[in-house]
C-alpha positions in Angstrom: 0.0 0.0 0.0 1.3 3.9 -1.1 0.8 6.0 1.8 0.4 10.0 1.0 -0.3 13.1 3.1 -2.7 15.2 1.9 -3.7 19.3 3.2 -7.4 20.2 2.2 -8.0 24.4 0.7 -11.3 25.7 -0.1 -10.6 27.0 -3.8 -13.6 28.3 -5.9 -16.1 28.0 -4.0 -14.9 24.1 -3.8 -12.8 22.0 -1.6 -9.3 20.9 -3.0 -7.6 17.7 -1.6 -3.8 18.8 -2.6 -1.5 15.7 -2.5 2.2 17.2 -0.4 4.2 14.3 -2.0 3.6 14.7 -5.8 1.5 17.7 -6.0 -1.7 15.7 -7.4 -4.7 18.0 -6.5 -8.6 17.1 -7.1 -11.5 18.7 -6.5 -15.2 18.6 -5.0 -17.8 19.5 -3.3 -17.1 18.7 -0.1 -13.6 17.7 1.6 -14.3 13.9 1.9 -15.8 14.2 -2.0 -12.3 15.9 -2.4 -10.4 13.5 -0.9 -12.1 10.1 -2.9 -11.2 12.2 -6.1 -7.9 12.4 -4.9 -8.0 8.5 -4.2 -8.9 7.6 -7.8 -6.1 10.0 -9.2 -3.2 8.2 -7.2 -4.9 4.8 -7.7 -4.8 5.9 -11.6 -1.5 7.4 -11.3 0.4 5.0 -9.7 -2.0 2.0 -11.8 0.0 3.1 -15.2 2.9 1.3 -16.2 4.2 3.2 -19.4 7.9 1.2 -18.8 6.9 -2.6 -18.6 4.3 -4.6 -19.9 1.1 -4.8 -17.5 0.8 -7.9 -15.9 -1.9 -10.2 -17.4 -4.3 -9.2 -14.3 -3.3 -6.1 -13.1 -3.4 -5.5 -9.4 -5.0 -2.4 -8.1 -3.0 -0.2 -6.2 -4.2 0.6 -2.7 -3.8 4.1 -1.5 -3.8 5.7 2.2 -4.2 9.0 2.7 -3.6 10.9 5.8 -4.4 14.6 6.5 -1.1 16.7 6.9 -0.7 18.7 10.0 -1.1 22.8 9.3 2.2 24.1 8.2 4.1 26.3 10.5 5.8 29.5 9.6 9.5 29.0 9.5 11.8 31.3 10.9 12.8 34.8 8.9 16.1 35.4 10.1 19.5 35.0 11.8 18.3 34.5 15.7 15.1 34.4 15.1 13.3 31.5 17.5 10.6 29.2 15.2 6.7 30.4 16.9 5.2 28.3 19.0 
């Protein structure tokens, strides 16, 4: 199983599921229907295999996702302590 992390945005009136490892972002209408169509992109995206031949019965690839943690501001300068 792939295991990716994942920060949800509300973007056009819409919530977007934004993949951190590989930058694969879906949309919908709410932030679980945003984070299925997230599901099927990776599943899709890690499915292809453009450099072998498919195996006769290809196996479909299990994702996990897991909601990042907020991102902290880093620090701006020399001496300067990270907030807590």
């Amino acid at each position: 199983m792939m295991s990716f992390t994942y920060r949800l945005q509300q973007a056009e009136g819409k919530s977007l599921a934004h993949c951190i490892e590989n930058g694969t972002e879906a949309f919908g209408e709410t932030d679980a229907a945003a984070v299925a169509a997230l599901r099927a992109a990776l599943e899709d995206k890690m499915g292809r295999s453009e450099a072998v031949a498919p195996p006769t019965q290809p196996e479909a690839p299990r994702v996990e996702l897991r909601e990042a943690a907020p991102e902290q501001p880093s620090p701006q300068g020399p001496g300067e302590a990270p907030p807590t």
